[in-house]
ChimeraX commands (.cxc) that place a marker at each C-alpha (Angstrom):
marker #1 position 103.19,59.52,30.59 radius 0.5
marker #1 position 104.87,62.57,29.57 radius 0.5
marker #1 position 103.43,64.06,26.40 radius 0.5
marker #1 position 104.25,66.80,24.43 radius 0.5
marker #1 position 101.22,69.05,25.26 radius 0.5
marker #1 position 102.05,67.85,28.90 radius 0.5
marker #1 position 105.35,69.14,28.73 radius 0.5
marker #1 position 104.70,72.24,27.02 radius 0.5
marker #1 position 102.30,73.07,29.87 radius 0.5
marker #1 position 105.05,72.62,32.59 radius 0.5
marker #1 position 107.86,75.12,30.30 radius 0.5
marker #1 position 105.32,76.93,30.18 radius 0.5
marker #1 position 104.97,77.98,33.69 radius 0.5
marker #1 position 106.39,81.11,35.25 radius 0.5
marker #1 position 106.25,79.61,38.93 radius 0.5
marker #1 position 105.95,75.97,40.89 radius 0.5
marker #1 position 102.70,75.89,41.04 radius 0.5
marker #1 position 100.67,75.00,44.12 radius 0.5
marker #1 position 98.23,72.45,43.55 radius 0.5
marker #1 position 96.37,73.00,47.01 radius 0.5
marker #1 position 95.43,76.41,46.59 radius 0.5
marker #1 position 95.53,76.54,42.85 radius 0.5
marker #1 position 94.19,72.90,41.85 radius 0.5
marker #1 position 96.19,72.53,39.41 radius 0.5
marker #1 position 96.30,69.49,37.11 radius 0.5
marker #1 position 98.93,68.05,34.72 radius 0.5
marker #1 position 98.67,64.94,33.09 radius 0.5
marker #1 position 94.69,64.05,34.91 radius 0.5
marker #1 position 96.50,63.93,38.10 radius 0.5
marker #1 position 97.16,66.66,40.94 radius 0.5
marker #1 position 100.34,68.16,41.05 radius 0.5
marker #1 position 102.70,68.98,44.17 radius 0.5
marker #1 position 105.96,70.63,43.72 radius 0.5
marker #1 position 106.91,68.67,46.83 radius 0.5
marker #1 position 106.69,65.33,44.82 radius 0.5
marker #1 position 109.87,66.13,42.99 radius 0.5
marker #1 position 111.49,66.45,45.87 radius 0.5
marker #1 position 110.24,63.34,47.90 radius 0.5
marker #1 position 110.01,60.44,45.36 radius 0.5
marker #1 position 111.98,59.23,42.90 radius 0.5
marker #1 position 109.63,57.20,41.56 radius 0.5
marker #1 position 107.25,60.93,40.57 radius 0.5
marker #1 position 110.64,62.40,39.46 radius 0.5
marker #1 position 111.36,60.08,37.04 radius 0.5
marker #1 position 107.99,59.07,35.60 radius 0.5
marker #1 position 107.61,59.67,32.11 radius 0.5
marker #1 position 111.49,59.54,31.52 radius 0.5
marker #1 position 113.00,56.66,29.48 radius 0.5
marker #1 position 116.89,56.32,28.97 radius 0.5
marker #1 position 116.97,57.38,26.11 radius 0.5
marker #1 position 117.87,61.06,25.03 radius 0.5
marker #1 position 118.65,62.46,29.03 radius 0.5
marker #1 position 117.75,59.51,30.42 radius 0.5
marker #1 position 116.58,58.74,33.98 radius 0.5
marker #1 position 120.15,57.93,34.76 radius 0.5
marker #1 position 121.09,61.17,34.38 radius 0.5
marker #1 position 118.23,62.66,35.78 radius 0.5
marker #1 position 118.45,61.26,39.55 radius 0.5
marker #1 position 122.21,62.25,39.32 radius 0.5
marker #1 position 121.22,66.42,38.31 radius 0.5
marker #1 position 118.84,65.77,41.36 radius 0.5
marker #1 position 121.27,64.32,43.65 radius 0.5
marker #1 position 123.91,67.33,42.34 radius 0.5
marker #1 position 120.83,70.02,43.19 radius 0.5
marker #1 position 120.18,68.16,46.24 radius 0.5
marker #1 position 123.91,68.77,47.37 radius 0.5
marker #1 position 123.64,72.40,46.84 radius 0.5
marker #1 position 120.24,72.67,48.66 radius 0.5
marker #1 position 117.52,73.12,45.65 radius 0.5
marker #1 position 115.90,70.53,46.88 radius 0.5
marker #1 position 115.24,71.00,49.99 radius 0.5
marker #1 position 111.18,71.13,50.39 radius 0.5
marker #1 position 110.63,71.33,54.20 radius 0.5
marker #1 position 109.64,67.70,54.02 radius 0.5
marker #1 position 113.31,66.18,55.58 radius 0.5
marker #1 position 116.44,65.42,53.48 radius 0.5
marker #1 position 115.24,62.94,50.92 radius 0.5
marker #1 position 118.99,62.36,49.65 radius 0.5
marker #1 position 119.12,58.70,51.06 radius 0.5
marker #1 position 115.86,57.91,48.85 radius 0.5
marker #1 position 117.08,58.90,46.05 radius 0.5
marker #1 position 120.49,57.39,46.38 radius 0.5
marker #1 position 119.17,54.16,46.44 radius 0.5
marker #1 position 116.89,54.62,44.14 radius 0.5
marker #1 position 120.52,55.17,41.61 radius 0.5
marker #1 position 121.53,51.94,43.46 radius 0.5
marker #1 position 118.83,49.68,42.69 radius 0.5
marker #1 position 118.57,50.86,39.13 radius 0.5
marker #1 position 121.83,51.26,37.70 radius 0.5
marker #1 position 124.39,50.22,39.94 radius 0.5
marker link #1:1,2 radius 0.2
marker link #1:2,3 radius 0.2
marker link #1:3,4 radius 0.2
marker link #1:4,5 radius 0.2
marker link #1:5,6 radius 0.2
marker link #1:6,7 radius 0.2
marker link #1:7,8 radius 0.2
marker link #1:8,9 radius 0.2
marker link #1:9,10 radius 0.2
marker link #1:10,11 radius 0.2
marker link #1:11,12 radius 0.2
marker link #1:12,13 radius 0.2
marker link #1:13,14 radius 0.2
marker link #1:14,15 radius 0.2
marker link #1:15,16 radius 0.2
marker link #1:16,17 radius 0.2
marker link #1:17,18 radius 0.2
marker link #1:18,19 radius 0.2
marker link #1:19,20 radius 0.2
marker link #1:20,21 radius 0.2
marker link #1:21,22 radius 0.2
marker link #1:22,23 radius 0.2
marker link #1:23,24 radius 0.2
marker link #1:24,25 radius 0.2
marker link #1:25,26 radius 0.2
marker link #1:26,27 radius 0.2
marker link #1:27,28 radius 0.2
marker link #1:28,29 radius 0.2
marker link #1:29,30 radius 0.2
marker link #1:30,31 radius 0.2
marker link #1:31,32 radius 0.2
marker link #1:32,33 radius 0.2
marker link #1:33,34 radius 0.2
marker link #1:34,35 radius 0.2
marker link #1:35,36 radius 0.2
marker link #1:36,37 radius 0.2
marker link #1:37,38 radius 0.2
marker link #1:38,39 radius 0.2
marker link #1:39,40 radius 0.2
marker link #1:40,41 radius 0.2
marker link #1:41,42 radius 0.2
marker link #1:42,43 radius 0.2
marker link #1:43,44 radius 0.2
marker link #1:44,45 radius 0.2
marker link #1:45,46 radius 0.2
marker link #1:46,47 radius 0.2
marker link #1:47,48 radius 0.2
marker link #1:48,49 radius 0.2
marker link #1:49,50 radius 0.2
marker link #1:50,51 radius 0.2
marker link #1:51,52 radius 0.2
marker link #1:52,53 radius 0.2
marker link #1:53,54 radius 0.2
marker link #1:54,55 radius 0.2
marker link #1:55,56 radius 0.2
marker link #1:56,57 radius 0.2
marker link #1:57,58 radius 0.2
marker link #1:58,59 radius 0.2
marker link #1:59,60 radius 0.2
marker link #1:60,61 radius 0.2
marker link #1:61,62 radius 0.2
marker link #1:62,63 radius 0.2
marker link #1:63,64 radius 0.2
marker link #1:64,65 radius 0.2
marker link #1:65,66 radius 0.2
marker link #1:66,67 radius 0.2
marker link #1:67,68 radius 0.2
marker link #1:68,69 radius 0.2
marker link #1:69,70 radius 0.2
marker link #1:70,71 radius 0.2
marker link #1:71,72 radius 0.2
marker link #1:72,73 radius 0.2
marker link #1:73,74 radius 0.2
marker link #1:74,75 radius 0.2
marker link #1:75,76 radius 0.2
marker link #1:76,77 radius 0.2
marker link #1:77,78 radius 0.2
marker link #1:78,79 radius 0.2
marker link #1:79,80 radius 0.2
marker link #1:80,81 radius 0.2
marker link #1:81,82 radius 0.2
marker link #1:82,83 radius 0.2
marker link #1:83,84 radius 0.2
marker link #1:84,85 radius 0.2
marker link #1:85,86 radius 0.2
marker link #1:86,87 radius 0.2
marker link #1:87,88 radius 0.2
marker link #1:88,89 radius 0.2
marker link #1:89,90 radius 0.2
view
């Protein structure tokens, strides 16, 4: 879950940070950048659809993905997330 402390910590940040050379933690758990890009599933957690919504999240990621933000050396992960929009709100 999301909290507020949790959140502040990530605004905070002047940089992605690297978990594997940096260790860092956020919420008890090891973070990697690369998650955001990979899984929908990490993207979303901690969003409800309320406010933004997770809706609208997976659509700003497939709109970044189009113009190549999201492109973290792991493969295109476009398909993925696409039907991740398709299973949940199509």
């Amino acid at each position: 879950m999301l909290t507020q402390k949790v959140f502040n910590k990530i605004i905070s940040l002047k940089f992605v940070p690297d978990s594997e050379l940096e260790g860092t933690v956020i919420a008890n758990q090891r973070f990697k950048a690369e998650d955001l890009t990979l899984n929908p599933n990490f993207f979303v957690q901690g969003l409800s659809e309320g406010q933004f919504g997770i809706e609208n999240a997976v659509a700003l990621w497939l709109e970044y993905q189009q113009l190549g933000l999201m492109d973290s050396g792991f493969g295109n992960k476009r398909s993925v997330f696409e039907q991740f929009q398709h299973d949940h709100f199509k």
